[in-house]
Each structure stands twice: as structure tokens, then as C-alpha cells.
PDB file as gemmi writes it, atoms N, CA and C in Angstrom:
CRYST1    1.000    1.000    1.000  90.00  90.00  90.00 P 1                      
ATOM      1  N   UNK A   1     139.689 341.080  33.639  1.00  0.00           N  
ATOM      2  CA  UNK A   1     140.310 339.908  34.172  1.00  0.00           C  
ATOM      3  C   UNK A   1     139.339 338.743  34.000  1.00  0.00           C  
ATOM      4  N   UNK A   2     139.776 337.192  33.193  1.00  0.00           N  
ATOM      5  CA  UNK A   2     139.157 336.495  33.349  1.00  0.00           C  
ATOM      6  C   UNK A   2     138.859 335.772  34.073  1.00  0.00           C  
ATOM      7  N   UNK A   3     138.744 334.546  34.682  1.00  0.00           N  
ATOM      8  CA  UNK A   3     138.160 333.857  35.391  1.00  0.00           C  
ATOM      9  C   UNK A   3     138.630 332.108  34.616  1.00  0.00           C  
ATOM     10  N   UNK A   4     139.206 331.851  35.223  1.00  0.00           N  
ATOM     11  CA  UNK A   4     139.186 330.443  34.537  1.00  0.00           C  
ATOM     12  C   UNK A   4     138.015 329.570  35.044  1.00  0.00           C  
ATOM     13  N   UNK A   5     137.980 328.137  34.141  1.00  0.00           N  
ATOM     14  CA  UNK A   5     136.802 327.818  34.535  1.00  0.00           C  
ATOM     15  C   UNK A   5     137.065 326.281  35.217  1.00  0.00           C  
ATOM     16  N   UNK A   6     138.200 326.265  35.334  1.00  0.00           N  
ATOM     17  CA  UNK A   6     139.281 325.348  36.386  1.00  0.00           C  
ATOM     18  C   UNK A   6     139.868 326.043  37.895  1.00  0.00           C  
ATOM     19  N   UNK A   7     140.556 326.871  37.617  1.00  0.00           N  
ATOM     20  CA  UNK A   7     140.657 327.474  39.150  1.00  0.00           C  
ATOM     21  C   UNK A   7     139.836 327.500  39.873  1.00  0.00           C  
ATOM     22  N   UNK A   8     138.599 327.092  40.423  1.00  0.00           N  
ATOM     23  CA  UNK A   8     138.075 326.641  41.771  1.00  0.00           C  
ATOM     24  C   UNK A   8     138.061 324.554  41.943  1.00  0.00           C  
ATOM     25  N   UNK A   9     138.317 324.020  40.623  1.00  0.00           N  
ATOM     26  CA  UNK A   9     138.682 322.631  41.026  1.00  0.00           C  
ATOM     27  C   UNK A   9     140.154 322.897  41.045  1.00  0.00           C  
ATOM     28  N   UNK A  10     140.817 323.356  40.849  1.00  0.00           N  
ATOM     29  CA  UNK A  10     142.296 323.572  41.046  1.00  0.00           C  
ATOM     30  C   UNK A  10     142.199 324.098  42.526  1.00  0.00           C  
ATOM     31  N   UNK A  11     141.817 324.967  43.349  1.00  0.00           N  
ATOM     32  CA  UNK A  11     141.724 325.914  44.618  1.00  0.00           C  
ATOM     33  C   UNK A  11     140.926 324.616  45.417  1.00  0.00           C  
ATOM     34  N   UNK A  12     140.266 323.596  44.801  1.00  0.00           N  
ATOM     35  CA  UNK A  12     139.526 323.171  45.893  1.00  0.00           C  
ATOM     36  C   UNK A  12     140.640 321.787  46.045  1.00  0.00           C  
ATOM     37  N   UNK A  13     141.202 321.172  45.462  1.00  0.00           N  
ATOM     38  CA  UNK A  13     141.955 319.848  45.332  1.00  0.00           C  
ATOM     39  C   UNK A  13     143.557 320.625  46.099  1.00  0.00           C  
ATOM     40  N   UNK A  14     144.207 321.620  45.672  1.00  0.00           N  
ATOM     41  CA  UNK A  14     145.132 322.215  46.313  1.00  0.00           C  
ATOM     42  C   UNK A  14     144.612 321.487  48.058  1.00  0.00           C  
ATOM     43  N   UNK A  15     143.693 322.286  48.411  1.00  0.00           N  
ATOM     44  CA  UNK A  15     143.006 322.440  49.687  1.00  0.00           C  
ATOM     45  C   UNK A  15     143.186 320.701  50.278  1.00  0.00           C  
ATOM     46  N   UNK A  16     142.354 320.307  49.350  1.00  0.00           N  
ATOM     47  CA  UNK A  16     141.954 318.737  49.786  1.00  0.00           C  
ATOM     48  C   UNK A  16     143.779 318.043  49.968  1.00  0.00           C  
ATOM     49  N   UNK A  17     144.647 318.661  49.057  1.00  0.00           N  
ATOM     50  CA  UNK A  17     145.429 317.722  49.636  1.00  0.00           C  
ATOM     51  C   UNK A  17     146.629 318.477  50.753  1.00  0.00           C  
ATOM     52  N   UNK A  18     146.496 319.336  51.341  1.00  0.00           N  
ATOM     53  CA  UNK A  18     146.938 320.312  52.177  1.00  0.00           C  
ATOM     54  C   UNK A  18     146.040 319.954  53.773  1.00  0.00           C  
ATOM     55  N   UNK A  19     145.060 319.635  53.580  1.00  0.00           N  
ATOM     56  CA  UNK A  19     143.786 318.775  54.711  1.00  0.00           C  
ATOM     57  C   UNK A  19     144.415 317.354  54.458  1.00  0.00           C  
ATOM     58  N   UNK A  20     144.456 316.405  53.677  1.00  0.00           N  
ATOM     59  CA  UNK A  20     145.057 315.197  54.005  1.00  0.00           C  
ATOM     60  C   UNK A  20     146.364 315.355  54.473  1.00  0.00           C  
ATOM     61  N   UNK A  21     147.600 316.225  54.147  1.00  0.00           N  
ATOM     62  CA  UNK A  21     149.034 316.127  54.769  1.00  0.00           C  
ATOM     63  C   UNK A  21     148.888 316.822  55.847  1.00  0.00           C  
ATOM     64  N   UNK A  22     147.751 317.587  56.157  1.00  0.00           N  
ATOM     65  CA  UNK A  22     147.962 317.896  57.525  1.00  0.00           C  
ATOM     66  C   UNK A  22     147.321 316.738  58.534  1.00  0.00           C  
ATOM     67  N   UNK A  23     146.312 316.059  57.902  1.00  0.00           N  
ATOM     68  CA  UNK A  23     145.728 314.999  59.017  1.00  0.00           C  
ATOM     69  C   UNK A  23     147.135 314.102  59.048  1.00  0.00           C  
ATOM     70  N   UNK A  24     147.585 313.303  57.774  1.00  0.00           N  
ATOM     71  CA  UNK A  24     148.206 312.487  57.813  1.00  0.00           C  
ATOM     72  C   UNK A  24     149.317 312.461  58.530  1.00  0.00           C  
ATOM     73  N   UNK A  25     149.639 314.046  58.713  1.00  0.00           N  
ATOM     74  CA  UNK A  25     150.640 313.939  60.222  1.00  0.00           C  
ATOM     75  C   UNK A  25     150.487 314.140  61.202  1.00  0.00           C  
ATOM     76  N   UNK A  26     149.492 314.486  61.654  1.00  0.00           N  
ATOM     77  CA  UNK A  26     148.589 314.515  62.679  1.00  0.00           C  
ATOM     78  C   UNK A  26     148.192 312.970  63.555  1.00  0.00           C  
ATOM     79  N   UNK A  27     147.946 312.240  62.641  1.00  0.00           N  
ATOM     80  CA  UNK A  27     147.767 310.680  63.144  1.00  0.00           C  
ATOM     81  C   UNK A  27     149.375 309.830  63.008  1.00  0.00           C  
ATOM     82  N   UNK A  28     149.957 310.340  62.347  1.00  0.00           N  
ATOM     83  CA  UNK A  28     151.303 309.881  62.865  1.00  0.00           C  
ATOM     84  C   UNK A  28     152.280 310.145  63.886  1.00  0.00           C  
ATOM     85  N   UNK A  29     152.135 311.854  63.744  1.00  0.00           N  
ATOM     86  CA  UNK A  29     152.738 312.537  65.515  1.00  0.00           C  
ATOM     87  C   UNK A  29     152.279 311.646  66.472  1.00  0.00           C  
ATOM     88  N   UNK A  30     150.522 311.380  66.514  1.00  0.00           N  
ATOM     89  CA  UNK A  30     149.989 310.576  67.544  1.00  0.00           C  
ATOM     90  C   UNK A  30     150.257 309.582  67.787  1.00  0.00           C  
ATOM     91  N   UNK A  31     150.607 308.887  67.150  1.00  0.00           N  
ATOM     92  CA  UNK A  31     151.000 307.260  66.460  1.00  0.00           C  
ATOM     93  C   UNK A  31     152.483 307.295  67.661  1.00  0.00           C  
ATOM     94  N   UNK A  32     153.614 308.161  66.907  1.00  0.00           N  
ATOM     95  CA  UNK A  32     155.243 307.963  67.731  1.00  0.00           C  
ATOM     96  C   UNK A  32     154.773 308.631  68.727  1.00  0.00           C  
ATOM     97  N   UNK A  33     154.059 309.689  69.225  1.00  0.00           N  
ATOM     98  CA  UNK A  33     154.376 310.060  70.547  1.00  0.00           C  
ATOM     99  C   UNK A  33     153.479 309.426  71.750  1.00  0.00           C  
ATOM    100  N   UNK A  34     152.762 308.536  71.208  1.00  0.00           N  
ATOM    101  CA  UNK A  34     152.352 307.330  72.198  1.00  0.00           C  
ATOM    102  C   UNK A  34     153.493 306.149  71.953  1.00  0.00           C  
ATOM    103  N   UNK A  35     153.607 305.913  71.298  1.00  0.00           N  
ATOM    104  CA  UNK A  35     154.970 304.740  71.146  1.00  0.00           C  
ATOM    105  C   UNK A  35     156.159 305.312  71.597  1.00  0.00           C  
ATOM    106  N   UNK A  36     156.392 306.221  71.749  1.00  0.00           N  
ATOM    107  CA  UNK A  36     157.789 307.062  72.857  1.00  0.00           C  
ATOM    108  C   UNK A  36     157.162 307.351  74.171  1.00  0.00           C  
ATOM    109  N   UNK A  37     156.034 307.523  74.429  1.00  0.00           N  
ATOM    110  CA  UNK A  37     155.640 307.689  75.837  1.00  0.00           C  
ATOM    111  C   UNK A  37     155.185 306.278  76.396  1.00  0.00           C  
ATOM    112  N   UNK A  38     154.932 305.544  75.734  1.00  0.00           N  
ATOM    113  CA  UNK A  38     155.022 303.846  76.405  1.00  0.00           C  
ATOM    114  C   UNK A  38     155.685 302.954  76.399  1.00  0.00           C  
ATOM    115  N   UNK A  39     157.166 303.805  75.782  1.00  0.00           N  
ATOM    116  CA  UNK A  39     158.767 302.862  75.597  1.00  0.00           C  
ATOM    117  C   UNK A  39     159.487 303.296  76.739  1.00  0.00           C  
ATOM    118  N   UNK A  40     159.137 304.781  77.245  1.00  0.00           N  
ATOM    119  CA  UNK A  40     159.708 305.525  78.004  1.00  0.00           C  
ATOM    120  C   UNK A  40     159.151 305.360  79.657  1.00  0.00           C  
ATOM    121  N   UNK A  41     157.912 304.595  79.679  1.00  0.00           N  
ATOM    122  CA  UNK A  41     156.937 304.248  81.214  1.00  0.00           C  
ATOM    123  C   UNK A  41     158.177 303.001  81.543  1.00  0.00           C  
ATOM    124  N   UNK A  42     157.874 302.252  80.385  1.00  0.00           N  
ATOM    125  CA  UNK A  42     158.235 300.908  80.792  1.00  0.00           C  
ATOM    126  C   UNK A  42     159.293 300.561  81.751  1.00  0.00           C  
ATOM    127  N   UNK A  43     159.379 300.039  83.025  1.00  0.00           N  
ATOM    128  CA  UNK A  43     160.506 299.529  83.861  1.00  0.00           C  
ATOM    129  C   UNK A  43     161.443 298.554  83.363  1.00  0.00           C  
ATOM    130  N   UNK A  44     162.735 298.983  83.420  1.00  0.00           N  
ATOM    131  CA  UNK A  44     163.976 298.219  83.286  1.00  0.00           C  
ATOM    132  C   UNK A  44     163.723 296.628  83.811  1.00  0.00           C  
ATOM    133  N   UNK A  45     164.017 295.851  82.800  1.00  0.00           N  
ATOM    134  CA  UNK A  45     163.504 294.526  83.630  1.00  0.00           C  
ATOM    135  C   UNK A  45     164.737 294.109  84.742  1.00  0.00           C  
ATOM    136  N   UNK A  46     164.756 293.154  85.701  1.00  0.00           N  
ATOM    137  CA  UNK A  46     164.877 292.876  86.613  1.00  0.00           C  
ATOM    138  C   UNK A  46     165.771 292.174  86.294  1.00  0.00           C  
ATOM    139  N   UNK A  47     167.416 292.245  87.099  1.00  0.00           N  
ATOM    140  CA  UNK A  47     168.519 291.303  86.703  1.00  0.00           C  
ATOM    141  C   UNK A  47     167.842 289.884  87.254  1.00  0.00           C  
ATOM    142  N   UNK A  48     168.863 289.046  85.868  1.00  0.00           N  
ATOM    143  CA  UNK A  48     168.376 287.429  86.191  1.00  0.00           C  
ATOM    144  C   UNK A  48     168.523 286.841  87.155  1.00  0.00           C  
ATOM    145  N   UNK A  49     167.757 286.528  88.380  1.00  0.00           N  
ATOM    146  CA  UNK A  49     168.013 285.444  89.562  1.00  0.00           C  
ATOM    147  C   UNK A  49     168.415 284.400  89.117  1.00  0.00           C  
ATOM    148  N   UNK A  50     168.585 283.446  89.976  1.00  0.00           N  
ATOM    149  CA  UNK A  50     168.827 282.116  89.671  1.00  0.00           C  
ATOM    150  C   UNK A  50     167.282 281.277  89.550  1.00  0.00           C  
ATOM    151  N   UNK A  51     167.360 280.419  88.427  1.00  0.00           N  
ATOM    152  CA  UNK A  51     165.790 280.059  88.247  1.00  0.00           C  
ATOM    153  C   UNK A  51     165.904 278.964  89.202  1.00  0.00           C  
ATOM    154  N   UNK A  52     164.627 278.757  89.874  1.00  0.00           N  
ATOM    155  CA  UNK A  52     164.480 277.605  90.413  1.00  0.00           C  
ATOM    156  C   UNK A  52     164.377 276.118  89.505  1.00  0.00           C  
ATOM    157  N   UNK A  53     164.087 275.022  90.070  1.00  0.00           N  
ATOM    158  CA  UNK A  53     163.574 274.042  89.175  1.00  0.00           C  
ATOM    159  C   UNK A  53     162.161 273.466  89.270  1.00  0.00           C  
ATOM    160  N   UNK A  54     161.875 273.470  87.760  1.00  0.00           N  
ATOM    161  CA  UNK A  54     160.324 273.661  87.717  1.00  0.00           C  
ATOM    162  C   UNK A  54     159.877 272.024  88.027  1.00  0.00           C  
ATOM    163  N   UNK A  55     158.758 271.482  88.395  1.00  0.00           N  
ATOM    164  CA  UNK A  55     158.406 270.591  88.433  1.00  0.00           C  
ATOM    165  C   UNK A  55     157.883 269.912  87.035  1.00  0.00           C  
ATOM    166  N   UNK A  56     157.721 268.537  87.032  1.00  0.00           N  
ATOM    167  CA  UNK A  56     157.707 268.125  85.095  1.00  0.00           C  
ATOM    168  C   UNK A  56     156.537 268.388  84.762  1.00  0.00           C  
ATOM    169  N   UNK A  57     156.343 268.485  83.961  1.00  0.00           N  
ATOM    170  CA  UNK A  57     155.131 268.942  82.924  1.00  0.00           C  
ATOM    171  C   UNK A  57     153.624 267.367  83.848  1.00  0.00           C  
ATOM    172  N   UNK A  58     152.164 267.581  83.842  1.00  0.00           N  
ATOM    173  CA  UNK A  58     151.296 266.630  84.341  1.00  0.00           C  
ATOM    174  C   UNK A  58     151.598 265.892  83.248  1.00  0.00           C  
ATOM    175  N   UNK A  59     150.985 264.842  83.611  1.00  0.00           N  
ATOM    176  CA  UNK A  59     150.571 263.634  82.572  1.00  0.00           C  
ATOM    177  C   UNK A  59     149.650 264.169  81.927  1.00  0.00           C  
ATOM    178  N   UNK A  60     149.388 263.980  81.041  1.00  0.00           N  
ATOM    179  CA  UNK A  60     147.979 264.099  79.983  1.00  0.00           C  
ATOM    180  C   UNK A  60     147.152 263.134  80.072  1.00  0.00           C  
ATOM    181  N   UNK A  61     146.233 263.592  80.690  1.00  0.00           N  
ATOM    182  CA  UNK A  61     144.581 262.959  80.690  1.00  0.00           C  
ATOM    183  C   UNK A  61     144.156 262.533  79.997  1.00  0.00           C  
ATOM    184  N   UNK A  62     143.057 260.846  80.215  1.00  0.00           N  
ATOM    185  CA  UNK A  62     142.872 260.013  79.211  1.00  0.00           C  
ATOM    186  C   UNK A  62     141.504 261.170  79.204  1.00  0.00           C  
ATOM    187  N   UNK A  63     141.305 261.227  77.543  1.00  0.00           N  
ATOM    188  CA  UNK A  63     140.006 261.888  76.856  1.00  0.00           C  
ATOM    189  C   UNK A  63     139.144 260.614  76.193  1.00  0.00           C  
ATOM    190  N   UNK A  64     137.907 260.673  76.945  1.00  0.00           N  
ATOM    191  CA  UNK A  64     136.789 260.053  76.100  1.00  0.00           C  
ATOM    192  C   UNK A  64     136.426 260.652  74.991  1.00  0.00           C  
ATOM    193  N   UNK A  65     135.596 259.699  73.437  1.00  0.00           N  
ATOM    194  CA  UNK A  65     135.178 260.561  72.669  1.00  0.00           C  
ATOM    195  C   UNK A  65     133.887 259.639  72.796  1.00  0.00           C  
ATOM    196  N   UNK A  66     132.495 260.244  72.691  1.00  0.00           N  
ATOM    197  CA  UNK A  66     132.046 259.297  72.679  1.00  0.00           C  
ATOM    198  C   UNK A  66     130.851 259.581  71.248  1.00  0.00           C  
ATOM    199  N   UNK A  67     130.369 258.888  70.237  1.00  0.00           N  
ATOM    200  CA  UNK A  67     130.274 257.991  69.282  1.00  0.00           C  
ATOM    201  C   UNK A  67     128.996 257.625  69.232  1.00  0.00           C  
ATOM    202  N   UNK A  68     128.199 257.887  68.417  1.00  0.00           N  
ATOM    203  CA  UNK A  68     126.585 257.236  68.393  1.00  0.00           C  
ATOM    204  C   UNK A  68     126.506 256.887  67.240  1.00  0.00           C  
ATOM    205  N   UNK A  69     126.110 255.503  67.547  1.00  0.00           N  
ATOM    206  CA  UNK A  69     125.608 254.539  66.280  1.00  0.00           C  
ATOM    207  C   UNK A  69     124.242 254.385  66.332  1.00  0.00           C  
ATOM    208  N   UNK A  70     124.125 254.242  65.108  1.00  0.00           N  
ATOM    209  CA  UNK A  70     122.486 253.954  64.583  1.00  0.00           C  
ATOM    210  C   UNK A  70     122.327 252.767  65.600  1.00  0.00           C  
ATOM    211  N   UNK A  71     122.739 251.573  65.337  1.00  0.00           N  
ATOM    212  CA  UNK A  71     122.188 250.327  66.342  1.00  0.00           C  
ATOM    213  C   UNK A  71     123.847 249.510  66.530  1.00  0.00           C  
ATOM    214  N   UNK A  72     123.126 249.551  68.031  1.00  0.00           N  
ATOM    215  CA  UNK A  72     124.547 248.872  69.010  1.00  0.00           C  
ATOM    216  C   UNK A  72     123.539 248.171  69.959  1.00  0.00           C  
ATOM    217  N   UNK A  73     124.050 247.229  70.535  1.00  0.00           N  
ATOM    218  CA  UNK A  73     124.121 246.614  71.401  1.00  0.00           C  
ATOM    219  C   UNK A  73     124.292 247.248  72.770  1.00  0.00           C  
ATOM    220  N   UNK A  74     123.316 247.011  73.889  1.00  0.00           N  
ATOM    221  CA  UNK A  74     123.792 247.384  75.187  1.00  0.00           C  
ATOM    222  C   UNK A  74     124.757 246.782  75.988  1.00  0.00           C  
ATOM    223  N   UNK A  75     125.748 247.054  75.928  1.00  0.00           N  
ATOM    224  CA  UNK A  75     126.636 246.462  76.675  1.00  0.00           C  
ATOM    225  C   UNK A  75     127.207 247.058  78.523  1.00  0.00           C  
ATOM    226  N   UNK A  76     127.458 246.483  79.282  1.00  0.00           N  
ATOM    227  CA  UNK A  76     127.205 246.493  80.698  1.00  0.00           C  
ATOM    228  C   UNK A  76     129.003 246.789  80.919  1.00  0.00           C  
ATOM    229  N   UNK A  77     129.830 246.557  79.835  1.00  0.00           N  
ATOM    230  CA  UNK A  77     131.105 246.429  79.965  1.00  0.00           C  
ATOM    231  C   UNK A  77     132.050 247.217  78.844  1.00  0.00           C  
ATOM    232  N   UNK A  78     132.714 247.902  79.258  1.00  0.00           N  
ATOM    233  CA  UNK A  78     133.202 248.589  78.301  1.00  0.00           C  
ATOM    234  C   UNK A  78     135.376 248.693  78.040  1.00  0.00           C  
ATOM    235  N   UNK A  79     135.539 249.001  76.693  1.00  0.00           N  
ATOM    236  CA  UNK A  79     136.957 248.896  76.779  1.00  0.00           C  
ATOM    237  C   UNK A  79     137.332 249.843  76.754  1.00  0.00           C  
ATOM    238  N   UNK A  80     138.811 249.563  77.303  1.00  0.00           N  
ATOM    239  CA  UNK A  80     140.024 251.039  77.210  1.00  0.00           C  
ATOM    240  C   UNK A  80     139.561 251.645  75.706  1.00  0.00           C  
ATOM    241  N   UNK A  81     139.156 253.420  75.296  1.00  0.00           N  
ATOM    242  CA  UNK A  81     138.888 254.154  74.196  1.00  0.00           C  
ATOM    243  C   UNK A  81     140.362 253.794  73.443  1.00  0.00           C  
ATOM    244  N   UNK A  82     140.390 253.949  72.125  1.00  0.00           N  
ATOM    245  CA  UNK A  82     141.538 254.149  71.411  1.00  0.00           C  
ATOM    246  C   UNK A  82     141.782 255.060  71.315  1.00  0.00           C  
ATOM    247  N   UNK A  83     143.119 255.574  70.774  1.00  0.00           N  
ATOM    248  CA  UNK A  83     144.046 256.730  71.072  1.00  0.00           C  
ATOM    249  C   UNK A  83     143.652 257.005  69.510  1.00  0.00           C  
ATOM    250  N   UNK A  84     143.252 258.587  69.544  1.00  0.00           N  
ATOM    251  CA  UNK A  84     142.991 259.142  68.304  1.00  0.00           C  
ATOM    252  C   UNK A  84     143.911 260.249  68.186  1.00  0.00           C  
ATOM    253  N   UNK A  85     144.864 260.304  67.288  1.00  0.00           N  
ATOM    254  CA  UNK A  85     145.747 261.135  66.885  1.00  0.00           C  
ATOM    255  C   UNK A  85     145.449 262.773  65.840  1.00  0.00           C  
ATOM    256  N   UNK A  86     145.006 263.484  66.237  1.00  0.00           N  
ATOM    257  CA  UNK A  86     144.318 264.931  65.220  1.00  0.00           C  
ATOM    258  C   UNK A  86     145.708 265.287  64.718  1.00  0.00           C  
ATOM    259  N   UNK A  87     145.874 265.133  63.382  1.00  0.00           N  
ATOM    260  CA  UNK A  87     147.204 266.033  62.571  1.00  0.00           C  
ATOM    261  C   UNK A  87     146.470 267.178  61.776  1.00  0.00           C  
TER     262      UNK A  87                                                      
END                                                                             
């Protein structure tokens, strides 16, 4: 009887991919049966009350930016900042 000189990379790759389809369902069983056991915790949400009424949104706060120049003037008096728009 001979011996081929492939049948143990043939016997070992068989193997290797018989070890990946068994992991690969292994981490997927795990995968749905945490995603069915944390679909299945979850509480029925709560019929709709009547919403109250919310109060309006605050005003938005004036934001300083403040700006250093090489040479300015000291000034003792200062103006309303301009409105800077970020798009």
C-alpha cells in the first residue's frame, strides 16, 4: 500500500475547514441566542398617555469669541461681538 504524498495536506485542510464551520457556528448560535434572549427580556412598552405640554425650547446664549491681535489698542469700552455663523 502506498502512501500518497498529499494525503496528510489533504487530512490536514479537510480538518482546518471542519474547525472553521464548527467555530463559525458556534459564534453565530451565540450571536442569535443573545439577540433572542434580549428581544425576549425586553418590557412591552407602555400605552400612550396623553403628552403634556412641553415648555419652549431656552434662548440661545450670547457666545464670546475672543481674538488676539499682534497690536491693538487698549480700550476701556467694548462692542456687542458679531454673530459668527459655522456652516
Amino acid at each position: 500500500m502506498t502512501l500518497h504524498l498529499l494525503a496528510p495536506t489533504l487530512i490536514g485542510a479537510l480538518y482546518l475547514a471542519i474547525l472553521f464551520i464548527l467555530c463559525f457556528g458556534a459564534v453565530t448560535g451565540a450571536k442569535l441566542l443573545r439577540r433572542y434572549l434580549a428581544a425576549r427580556k425586553k418590557p412591552a412598552p407602555p400605552p400612550p398617555a396623553q403628552k403634556a405640554e412641553q415648555p419652549p425650547p431656552p434662548e440661545p446664549k450670547t457666545v464670546y469669541y475672543l481674538v488676539e491681535k499682534k497690536r491693538t489698542a487698549k480700550r476701556t469700552e467694548y462692542k456687542q461681538p458679531k454673530k459668527i455663523d459655522f456652516k
